[in-house]
DRENPA-575348 format. One record per residue (C-alpha): residue number from 1; residue in three letters; z, x negated, y. Coordinates in pm, 1 decimal. Each point is the difference from the previous one (the first is absolute). Example, Ala and Ser with C-alpha at 12.3 -4.5 7.8 and 13.67 -1.06 7.14 Angstrom:
<pts>
(1,"Ala",(780.0,-1230.0,-450.0))
(2,"Ser",(-66.0,-137.0,344.0))
</pts>
This chain:
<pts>
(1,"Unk",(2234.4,-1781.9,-1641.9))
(2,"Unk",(-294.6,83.7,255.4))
(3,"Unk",(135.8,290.8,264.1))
(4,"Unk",(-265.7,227.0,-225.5))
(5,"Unk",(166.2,-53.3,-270.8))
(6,"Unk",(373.4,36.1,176.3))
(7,"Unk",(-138.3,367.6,113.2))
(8,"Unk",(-152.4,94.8,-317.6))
(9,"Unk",(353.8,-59.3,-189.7))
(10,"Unk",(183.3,131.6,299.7))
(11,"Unk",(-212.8,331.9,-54.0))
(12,"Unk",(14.6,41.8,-346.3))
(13,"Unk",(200.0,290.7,-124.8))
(14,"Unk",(-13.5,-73.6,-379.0))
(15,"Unk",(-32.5,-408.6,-99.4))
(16,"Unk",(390.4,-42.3,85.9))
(17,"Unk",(92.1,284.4,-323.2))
(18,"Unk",(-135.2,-283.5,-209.9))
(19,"Unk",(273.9,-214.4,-125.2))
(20,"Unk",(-226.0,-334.3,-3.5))
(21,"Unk",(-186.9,122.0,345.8))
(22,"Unk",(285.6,16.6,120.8))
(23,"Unk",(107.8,-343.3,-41.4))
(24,"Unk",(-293.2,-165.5,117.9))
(25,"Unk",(-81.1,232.1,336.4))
(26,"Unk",(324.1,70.7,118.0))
(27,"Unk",(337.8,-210.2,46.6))
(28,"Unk",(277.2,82.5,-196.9))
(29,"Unk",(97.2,239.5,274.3))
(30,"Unk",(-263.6,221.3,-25.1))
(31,"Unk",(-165.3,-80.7,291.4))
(32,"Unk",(-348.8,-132.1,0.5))
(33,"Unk",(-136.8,-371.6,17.3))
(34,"Unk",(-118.5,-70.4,319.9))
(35,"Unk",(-324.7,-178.9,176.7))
(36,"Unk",(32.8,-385.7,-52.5))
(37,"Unk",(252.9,1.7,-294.3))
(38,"Unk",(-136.9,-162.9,-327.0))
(39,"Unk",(-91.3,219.9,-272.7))
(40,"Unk",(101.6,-106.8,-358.8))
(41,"Unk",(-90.3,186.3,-351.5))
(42,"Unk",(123.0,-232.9,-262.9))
(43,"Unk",(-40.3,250.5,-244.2))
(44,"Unk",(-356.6,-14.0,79.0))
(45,"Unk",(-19.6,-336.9,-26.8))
(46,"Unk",(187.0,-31.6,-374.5))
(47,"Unk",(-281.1,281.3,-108.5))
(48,"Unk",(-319.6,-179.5,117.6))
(49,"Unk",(145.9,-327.9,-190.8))
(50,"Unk",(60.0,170.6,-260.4))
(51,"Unk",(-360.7,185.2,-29.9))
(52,"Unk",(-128.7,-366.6,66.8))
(53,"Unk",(173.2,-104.1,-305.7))
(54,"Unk",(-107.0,264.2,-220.1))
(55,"Unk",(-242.1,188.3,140.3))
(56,"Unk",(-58.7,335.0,66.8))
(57,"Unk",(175.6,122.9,-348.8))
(58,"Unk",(268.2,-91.9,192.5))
(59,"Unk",(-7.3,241.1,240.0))
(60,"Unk",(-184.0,332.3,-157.9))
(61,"Unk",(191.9,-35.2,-325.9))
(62,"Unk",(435.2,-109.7,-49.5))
(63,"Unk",(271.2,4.3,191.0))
(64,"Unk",(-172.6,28.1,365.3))
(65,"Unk",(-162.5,277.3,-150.6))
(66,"Unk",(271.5,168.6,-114.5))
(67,"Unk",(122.5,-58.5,359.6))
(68,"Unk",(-274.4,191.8,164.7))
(69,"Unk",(-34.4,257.0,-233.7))
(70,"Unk",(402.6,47.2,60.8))
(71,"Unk",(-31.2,-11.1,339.8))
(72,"Unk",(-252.2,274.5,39.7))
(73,"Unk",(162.2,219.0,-223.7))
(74,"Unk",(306.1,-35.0,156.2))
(75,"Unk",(-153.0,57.2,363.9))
(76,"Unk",(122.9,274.4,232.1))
(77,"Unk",(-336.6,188.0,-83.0))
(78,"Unk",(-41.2,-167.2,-357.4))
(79,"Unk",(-325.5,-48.8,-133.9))
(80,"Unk",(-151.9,-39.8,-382.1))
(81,"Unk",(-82.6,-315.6,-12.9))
(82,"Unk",(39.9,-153.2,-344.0))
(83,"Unk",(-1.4,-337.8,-138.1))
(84,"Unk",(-324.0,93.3,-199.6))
(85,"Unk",(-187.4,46.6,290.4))
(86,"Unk",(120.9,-333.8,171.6))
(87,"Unk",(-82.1,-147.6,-329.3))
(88,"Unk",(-348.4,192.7,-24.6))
(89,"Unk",(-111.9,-128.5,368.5))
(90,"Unk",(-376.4,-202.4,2.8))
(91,"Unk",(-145.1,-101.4,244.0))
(92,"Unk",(-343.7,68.5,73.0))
(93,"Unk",(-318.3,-209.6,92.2))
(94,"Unk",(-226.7,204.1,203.3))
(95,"Unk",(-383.9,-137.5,152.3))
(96,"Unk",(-22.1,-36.0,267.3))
(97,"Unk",(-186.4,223.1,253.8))
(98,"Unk",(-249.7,-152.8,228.4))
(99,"Unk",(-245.7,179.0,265.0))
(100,"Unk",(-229.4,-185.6,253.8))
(101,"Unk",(2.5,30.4,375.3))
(102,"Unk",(-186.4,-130.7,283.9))
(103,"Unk",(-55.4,-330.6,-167.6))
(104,"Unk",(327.2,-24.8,-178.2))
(105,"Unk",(157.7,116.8,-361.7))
(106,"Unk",(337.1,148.0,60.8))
(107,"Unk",(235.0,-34.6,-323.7))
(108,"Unk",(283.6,254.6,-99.8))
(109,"Unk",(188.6,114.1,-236.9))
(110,"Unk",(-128.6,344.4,-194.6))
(111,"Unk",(193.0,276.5,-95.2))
(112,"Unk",(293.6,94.1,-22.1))
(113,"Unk",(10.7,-179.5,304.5))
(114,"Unk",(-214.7,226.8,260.7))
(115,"Unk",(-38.3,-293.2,271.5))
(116,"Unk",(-337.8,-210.1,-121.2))
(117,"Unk",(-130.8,362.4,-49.1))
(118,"Unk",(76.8,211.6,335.4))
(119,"Unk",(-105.5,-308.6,173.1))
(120,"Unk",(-325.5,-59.1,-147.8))
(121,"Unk",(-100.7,380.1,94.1))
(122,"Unk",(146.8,-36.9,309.9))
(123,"Unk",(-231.6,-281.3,89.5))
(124,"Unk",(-252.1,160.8,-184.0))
(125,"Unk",(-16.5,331.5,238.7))
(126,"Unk",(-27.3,-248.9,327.9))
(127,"Unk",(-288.2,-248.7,-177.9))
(128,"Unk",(-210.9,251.5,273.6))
(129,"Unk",(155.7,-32.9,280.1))
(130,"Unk",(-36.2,-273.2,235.5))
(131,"Unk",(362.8,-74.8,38.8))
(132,"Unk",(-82.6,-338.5,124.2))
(133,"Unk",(-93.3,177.3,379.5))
(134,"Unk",(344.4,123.1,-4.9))
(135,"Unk",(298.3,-163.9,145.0))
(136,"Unk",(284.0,10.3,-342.1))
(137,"Unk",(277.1,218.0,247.0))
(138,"Unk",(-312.9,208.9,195.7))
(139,"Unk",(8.5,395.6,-59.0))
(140,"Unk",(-321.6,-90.4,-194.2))
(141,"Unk",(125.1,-224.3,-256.6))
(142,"Unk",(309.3,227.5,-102.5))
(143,"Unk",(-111.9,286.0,-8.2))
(144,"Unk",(-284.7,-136.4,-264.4))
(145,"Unk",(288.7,-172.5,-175.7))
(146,"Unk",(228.5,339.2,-28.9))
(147,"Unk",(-251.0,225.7,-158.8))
(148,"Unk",(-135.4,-285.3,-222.9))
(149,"Unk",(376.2,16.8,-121.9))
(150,"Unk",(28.2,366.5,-65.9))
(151,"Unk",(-322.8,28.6,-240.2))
(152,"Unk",(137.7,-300.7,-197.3))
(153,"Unk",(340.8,67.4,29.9))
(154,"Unk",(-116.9,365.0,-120.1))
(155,"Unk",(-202.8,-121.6,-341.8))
(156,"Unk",(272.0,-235.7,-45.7))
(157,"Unk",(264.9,265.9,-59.1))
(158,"Unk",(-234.5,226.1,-199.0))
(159,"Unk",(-125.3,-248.4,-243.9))
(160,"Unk",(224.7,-382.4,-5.0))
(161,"Unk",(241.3,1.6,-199.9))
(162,"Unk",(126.6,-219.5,-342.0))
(163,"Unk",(-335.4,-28.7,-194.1))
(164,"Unk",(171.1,10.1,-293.5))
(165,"Unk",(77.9,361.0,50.8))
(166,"Unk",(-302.1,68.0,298.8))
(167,"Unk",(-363.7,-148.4,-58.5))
(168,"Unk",(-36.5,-107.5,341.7))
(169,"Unk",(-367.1,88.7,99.6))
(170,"Unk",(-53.6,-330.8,209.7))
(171,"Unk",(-382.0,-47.8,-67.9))
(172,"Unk",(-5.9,320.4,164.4))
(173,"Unk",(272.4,-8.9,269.8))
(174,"Unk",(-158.3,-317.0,78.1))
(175,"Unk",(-377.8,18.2,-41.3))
(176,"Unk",(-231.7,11.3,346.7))
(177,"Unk",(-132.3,304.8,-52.0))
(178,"Unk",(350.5,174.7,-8.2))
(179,"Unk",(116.1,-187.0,276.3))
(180,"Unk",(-288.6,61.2,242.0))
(181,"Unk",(60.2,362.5,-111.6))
(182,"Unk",(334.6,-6.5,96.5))
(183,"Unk",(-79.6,-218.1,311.7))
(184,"Unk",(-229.1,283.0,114.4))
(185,"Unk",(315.7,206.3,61.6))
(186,"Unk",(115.7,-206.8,283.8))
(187,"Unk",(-69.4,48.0,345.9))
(188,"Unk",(17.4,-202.0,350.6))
(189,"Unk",(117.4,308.2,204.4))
(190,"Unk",(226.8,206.4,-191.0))
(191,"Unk",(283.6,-81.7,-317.4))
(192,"Unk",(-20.9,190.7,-338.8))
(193,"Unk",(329.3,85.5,24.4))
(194,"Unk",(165.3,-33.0,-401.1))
(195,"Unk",(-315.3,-96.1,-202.1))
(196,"Unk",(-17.8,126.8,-344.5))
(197,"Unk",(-109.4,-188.8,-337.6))
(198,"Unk",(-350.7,-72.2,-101.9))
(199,"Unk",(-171.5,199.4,-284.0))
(200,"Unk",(-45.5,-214.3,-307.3))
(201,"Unk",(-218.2,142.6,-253.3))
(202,"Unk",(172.7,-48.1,-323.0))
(203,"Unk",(343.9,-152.3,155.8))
(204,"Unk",(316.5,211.1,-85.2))
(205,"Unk",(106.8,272.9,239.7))
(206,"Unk",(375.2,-114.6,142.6))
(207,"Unk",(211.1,168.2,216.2))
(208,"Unk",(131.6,-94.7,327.5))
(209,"Unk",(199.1,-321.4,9.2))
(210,"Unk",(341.7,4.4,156.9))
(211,"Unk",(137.1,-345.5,-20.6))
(212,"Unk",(256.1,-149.3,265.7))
(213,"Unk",(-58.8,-221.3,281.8))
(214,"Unk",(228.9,-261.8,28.2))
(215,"Unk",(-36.2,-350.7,163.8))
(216,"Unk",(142.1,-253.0,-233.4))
(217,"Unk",(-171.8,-324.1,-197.3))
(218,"Unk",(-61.3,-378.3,82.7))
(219,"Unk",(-242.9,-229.3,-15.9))
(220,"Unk",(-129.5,-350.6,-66.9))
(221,"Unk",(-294.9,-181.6,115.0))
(222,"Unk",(-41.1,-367.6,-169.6))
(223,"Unk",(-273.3,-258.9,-42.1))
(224,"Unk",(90.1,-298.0,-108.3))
(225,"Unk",(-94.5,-379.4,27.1))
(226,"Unk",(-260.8,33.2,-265.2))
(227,"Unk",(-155.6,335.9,123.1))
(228,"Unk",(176.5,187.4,-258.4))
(229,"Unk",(96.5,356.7,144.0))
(230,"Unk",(211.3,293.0,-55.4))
(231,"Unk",(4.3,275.3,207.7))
(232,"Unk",(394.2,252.1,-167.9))
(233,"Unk",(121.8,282.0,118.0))
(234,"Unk",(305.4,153.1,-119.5))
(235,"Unk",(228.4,244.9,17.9))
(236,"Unk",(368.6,210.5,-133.3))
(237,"Unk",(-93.2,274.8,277.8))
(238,"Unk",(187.7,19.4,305.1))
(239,"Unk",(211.0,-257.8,95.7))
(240,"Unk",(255.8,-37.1,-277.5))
(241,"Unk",(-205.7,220.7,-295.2))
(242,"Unk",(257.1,214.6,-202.5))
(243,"Unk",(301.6,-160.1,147.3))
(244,"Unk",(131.8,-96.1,-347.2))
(245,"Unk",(35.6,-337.6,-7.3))
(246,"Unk",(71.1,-154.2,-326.2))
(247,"Unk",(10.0,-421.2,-69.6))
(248,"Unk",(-99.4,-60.7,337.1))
(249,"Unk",(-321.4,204.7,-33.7))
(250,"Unk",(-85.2,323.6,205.8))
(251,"Unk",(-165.1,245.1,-252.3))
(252,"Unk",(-268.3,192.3,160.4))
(253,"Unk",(-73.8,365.8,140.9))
(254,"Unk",(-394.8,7.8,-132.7))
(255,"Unk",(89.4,333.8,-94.5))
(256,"Unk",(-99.2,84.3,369.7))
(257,"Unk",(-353.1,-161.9,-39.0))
(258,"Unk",(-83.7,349.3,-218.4))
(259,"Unk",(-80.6,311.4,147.3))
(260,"Unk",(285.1,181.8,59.8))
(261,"Unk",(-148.5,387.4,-146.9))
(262,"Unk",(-158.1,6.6,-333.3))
(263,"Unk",(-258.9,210.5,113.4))
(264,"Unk",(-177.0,189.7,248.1))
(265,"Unk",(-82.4,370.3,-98.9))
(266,"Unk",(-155.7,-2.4,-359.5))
(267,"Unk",(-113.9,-421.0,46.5))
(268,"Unk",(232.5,-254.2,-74.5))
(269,"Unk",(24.6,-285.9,217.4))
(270,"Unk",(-192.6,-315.8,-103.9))
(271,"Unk",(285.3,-210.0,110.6))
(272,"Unk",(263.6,230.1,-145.1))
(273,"Unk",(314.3,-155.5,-230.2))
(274,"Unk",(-27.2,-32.6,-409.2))
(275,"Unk",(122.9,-233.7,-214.6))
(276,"Unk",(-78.7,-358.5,-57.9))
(277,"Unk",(-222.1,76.8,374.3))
(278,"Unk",(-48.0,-312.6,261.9))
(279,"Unk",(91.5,220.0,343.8))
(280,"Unk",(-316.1,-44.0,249.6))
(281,"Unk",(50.1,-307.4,272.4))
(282,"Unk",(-162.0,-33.7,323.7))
(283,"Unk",(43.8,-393.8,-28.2))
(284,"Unk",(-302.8,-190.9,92.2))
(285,"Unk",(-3.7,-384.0,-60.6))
(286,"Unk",(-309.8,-128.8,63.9))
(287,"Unk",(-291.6,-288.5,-4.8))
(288,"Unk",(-263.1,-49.0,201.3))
(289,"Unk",(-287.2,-169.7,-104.8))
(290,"Unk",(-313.8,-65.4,269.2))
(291,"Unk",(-309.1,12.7,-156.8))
(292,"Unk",(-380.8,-73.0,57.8))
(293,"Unk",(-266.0,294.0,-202.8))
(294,"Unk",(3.4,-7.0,-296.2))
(295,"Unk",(349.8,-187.4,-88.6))
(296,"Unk",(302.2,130.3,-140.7))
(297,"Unk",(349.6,-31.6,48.8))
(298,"Unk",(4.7,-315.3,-231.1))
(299,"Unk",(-293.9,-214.7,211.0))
(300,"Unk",(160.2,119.2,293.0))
(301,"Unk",(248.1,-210.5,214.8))
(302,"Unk",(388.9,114.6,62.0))
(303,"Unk",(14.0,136.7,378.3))
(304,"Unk",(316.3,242.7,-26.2))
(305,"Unk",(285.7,71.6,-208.3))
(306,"Unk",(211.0,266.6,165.9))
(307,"Unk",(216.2,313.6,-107.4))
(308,"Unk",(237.3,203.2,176.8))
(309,"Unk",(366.0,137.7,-10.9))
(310,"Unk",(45.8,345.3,134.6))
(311,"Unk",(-20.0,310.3,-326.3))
(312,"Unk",(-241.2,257.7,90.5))
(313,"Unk",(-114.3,-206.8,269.6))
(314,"Unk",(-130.8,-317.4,-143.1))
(315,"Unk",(-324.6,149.4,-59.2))
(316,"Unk",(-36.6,80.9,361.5))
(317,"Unk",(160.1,-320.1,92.7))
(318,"Unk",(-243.2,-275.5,-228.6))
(319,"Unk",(-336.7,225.7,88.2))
(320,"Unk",(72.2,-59.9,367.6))
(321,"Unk",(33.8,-389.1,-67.0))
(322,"Unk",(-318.5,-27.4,-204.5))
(323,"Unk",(-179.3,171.7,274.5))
(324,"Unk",(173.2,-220.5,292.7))
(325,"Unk",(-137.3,-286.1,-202.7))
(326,"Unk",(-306.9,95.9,-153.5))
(327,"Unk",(-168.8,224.9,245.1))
(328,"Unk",(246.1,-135.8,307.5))
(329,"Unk",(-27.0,-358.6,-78.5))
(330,"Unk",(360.2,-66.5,65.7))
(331,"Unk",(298.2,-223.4,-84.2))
(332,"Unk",(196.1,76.9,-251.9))
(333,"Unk",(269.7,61.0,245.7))
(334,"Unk",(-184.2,136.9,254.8))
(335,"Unk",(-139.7,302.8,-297.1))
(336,"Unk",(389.9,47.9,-122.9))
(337,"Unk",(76.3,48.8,352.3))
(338,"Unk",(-232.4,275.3,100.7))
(339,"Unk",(186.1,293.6,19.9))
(340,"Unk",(52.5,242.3,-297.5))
(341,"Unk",(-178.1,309.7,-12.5))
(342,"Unk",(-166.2,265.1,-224.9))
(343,"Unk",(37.2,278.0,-193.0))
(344,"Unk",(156.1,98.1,-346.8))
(345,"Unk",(-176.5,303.0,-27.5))
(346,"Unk",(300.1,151.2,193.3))
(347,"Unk",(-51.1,-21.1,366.5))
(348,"Unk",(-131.8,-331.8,174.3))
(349,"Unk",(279.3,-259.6,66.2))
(350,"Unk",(46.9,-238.7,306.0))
(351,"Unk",(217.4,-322.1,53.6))
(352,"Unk",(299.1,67.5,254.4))
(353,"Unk",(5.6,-227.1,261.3))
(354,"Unk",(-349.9,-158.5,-60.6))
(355,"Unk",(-321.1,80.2,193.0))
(356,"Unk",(-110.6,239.9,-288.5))
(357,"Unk",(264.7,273.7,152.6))
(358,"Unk",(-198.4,-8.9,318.2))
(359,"Unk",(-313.0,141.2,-214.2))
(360,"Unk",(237.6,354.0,-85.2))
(361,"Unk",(-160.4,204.2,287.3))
(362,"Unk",(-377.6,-131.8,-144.6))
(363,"Unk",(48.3,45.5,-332.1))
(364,"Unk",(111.5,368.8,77.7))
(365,"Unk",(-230.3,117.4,133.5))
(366,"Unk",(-205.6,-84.2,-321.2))
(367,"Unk",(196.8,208.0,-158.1))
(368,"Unk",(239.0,-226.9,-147.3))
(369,"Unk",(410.3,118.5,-69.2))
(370,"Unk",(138.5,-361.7,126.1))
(371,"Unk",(334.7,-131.2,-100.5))
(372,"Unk",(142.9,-288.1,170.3))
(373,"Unk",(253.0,-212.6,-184.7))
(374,"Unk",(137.0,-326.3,-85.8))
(375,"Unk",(-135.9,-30.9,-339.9))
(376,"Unk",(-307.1,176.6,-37.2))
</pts>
């Protein structure tokens, strides 16, 4: 147990009024496993044998099943869950979405993840300016990098959501000509202050999107021997999901990933809940491909596979990388390490304890409402 994880169990009001939670967190006691102890969830262990035995029947239909759907029912704030609808789960293959920039194709995942998306328009709003005469943590740099992030952030919320329920409009959202238009909003010397969706001719009118922010998720970064590569991010949302743990598995909270009002005035929310819906991520694993003109992502060669932890953030988080590499021309490292910044559409957010929080006074006077925080 890493001294994250120790605090994160310490902290938790809820995980120890599961029965099986209980068991593996905390000693019999009550009190909570600390830093350095070793971890075990056998139960965990006797499921993913079993699912490699039988496949995945084995989990969405029988007795573990039956477990889950008992165990959510049975909940302190029980839920509807039936064995049907474990039963009824597909998966779905989605294309993937590609744009290019500055020389390189930058692969994501489309909706209902929002991450390949909000990037792409993020990047697509700087293509004019010369970010390259900037230092990455000058004045400059972030405030170009915060109101980039409210106009996507802004279409994103109006218009990305499961497209089985929401045509996504991404030949628009994403075309030049939108983008410059969009682009044209920005300026050196003063923020926009909350930026509100583009117009879309023929794109359904939604209503304000009011979905949580809450840093949660992992990630995994792999190429192998033979240049095979995944880039997978996942997540239950928040640290320990619904904190019902049943067969050694922590069921999720994606409930959260929704927006949390229907509607705003007389338009519903593009991201809203209804049945059978994928909820809206912000996760963003990604390839990089550099290119020559005229290639595509298959004739070009491998240069990045990256993603990010972080909820709301990761957007934020994997845009600042590609530009600390791409426009930058940094390590790996060095890119993760530059501090986080941006905006959400909801203020302009700085890195405590990094040199970003020296930029507050700066970025004022632009115009900007700073917050300063840990996670940002």
């Amino acid at each position: 147990i890493t001294p994250r994880l120790a605090g994160l169990i310490a902290g938790d009001r809820a995980l120890r009024n599961n029965a099986e939670a209980r068991a593996v967190f905390f000693h019999e006691d009550g009190t909570p496993r600390r830093s350095g102890q070793k971890l075990y969830n056998r139960d965990l262990g006797r499921t993913l044998r079993r699912v490699s035995r039988e496949g995945t029947k084995a989990f969405y239909e029988g007795e573990i099943a039956a477990d889950i759907v008992a165990a959510v029912k049975g909940a302190p704030r029980p839920g509807d869950l039936s064995q049907a609808d474990l039963a009824g789960y597909q998966p779905k293959r989605r294309d993937v979405l590609c744009t290019s920039y500055r020389q390189h194709r930058i692969c994501g995942m489309p909706p209902p993840s929002s991450g390949a998306t909000t990037i792409a328009m993020m990047l697509g709003v700087l293509e004019r300016f010369p970010l390259e005469r900037y230092k990455p943590d000058s004045a400059d740099a972030v405030h170009l990098f915060a109101e980039a992030g409210r106009l996507a952030y802004a279409d994103r919320d109006r218009y990305l959501a499961d497209p089985d329920f929401v045509p996504a409009p991404l030949n628009e959202l994403l075309s030049p000509r939108y983008l410059a238009q969009r682009s044209a909003l920005m300026r050196m010397d003063k923020s926009m202050g909350r930026a509100q969706a583009g117009v879309i001719a023929g794109a359904q009118a939604f209503g304000e999107d009011h979905t949580t922010s809450m840093p949660a998720t992992t990630h995994l970064s792999i190429v192998d021997s033979e240049g095979n590569a995944v880039a997978m991010t996942s997540s239950i949302e928040s640290a320990f999901g619904s904190r019902i743990m049943v067969r050694g598995v922590l069921l999720n909270n994606q409930l959260t990933d929704f927006s949390w009002q229907p509607s705003s005035g007389d338009a519903p929310a593009a991201n809203r809940v209804e049945p059978g819906k994928r909820p809206r991520s912000s996760m963003a694993p990604t390839l990089v491909f550099e290119t020559t003109p005229g290639q595509g992502a298959a004739q070009g060669r491998l240069r990045y596979v990256l993603g990010s932890p972080g909820g709301i953030m990761i957007i934020n988080y994997v845009a600042k990388t590609l530009l600390g590499l791409i426009i930058w021309k940094l390590d790996p490292q060095a890119a993760v390490d530059l501090p986080n910044t941006g905006s959400r559409n909801r203020g302009t957010d700085l890195e405590a304890g990094t040199a970003a929080e020296t930029l507050a006074p700066a970025l004022r006077a632009r115009g900007h409402e700073v917050h300063v925080g840990d996670e940002t």
